[in-house]
Legacy VTK file of the C-alpha trace (Angstrom):
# vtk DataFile Version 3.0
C-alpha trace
ASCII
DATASET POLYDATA
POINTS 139 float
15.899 -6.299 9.778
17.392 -2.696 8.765
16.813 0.706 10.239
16.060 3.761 7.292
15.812 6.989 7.565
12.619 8.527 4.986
10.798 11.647 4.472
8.129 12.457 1.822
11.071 12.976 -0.543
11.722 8.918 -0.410
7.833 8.044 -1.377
7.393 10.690 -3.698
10.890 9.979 -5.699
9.553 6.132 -5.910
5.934 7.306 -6.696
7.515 9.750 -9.793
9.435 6.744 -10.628
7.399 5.253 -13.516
8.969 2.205 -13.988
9.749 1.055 -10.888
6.201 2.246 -9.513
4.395 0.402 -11.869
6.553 -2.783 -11.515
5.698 -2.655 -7.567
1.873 -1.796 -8.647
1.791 -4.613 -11.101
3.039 -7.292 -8.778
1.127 -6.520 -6.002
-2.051 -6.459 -7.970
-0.694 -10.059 -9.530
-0.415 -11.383 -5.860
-3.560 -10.320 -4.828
-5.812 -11.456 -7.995
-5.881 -14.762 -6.156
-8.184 -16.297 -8.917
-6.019 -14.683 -11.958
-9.382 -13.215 -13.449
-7.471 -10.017 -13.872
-9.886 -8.101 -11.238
-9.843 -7.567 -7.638
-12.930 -8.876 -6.380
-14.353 -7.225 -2.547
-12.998 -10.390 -0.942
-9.546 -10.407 -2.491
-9.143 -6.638 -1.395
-10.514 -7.728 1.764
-8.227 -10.589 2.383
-5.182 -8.108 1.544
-6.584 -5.207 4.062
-6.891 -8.029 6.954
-3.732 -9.742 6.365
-2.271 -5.817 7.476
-4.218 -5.694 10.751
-4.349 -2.298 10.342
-7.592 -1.986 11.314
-8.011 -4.494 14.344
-5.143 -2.862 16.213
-3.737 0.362 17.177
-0.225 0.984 18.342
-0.046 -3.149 19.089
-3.310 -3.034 21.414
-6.485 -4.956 19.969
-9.350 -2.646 19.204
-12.760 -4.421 19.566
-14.479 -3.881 16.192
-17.961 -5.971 15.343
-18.100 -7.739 12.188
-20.636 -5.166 10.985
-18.177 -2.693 11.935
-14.849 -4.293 9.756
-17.402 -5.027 6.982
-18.633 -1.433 6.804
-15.075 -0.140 6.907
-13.820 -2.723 4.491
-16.418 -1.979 1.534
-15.819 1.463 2.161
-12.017 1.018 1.134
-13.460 -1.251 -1.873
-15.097 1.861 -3.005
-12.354 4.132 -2.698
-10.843 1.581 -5.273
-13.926 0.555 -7.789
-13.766 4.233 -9.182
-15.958 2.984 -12.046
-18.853 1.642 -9.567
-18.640 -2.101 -11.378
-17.735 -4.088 -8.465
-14.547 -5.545 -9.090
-11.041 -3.235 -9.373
-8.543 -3.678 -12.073
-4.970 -2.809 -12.858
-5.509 1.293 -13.835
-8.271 1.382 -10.670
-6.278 -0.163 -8.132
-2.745 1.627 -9.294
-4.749 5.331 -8.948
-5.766 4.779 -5.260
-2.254 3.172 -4.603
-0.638 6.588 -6.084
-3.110 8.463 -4.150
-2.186 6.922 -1.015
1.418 6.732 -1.260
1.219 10.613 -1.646
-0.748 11.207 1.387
1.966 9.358 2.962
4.517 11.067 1.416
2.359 14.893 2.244
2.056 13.710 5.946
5.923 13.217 6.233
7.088 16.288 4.481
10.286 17.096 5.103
10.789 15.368 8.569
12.584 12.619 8.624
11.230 9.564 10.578
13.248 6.015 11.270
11.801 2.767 10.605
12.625 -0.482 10.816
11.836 -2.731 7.617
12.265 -6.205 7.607
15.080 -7.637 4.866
12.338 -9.812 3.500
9.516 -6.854 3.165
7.854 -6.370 -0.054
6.189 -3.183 0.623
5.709 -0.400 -0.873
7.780 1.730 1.696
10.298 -1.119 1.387
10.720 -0.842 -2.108
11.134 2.968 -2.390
13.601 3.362 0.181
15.209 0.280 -1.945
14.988 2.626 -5.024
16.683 5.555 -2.625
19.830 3.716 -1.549
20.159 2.148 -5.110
21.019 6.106 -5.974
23.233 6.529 -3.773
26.949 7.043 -4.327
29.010 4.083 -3.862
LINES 1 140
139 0 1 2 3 4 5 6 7 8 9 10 11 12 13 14 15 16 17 18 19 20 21 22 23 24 25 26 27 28 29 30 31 32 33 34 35 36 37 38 39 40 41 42 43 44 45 46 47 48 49 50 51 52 53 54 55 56 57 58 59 60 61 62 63 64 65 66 67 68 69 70 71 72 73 74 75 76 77 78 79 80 81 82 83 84 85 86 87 88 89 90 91 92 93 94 95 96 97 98 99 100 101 102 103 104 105 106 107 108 109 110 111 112 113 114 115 116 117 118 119 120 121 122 123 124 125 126 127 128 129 130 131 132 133 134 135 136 137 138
């Protein structure tokens, strides 16, 4: 577990990064085409949004959401990503809305720094461009 220091600066410097953005975007896509079709289907997004909990709790405290409620919520995300309407998302699709978001993140920082604590092991996106920041920095 290690403690880093980001602003927007950190995502947007890994997001500008075109190689090692698209080696993060290609991986995760790889790991989440569970049937190696070369698609994201609804479920396999689905399976990747629940795994987060981001949705069925807030600040550590369960929300009570109905199953209509997640399934709503969850195909509305899947749209977000299926910018061509065909039901599935591929490579290009799902690399767009992960650009998209990593710049809102990076927009709602700004220039204030926040801490956060990332485990060793963590694969994330945040991981891997405060990963990218420290590899620039002076020895």
């Amino acid at each position: 577990m290690g403690v880093v220091i980001i602003d927007g600066s950190t995502i947007r410097n890994f997001v500008n990064d075109e190689e090692a953005f698209t080696k993060a975007i290609d991986k995760g896509f790889t790991d989440l085409d569970l049937n190696n079709d070369g698609v994201l289907s609804r479920s396999e997004l689905r399976k990747a949004f629940e795994s987060l909990r981001l949705i069925e709790s807030h600040f550590g405290v369960e929300v009570a959401a109905t199953s209509e409620e997640l399934t709503k919520l969850y195909d509305s995300i899947f749209e977000k990503f299926d910018c061509d309407h065909n039901g599935t998302v591929d490579r290009a699709e799902f690399g767009n809305e992960m650009r998209r978001i990593m710049l809102a993140i990076a927009d709602g920082l700004g220039s204030s720094p926040i801490q956060m604590a990332l485990d060793d092991s963590d694969q994330s996106l945040i991981k891997q461009a405060t990963d990218l920041e420290a590899s620039k920095l002076p020895a």
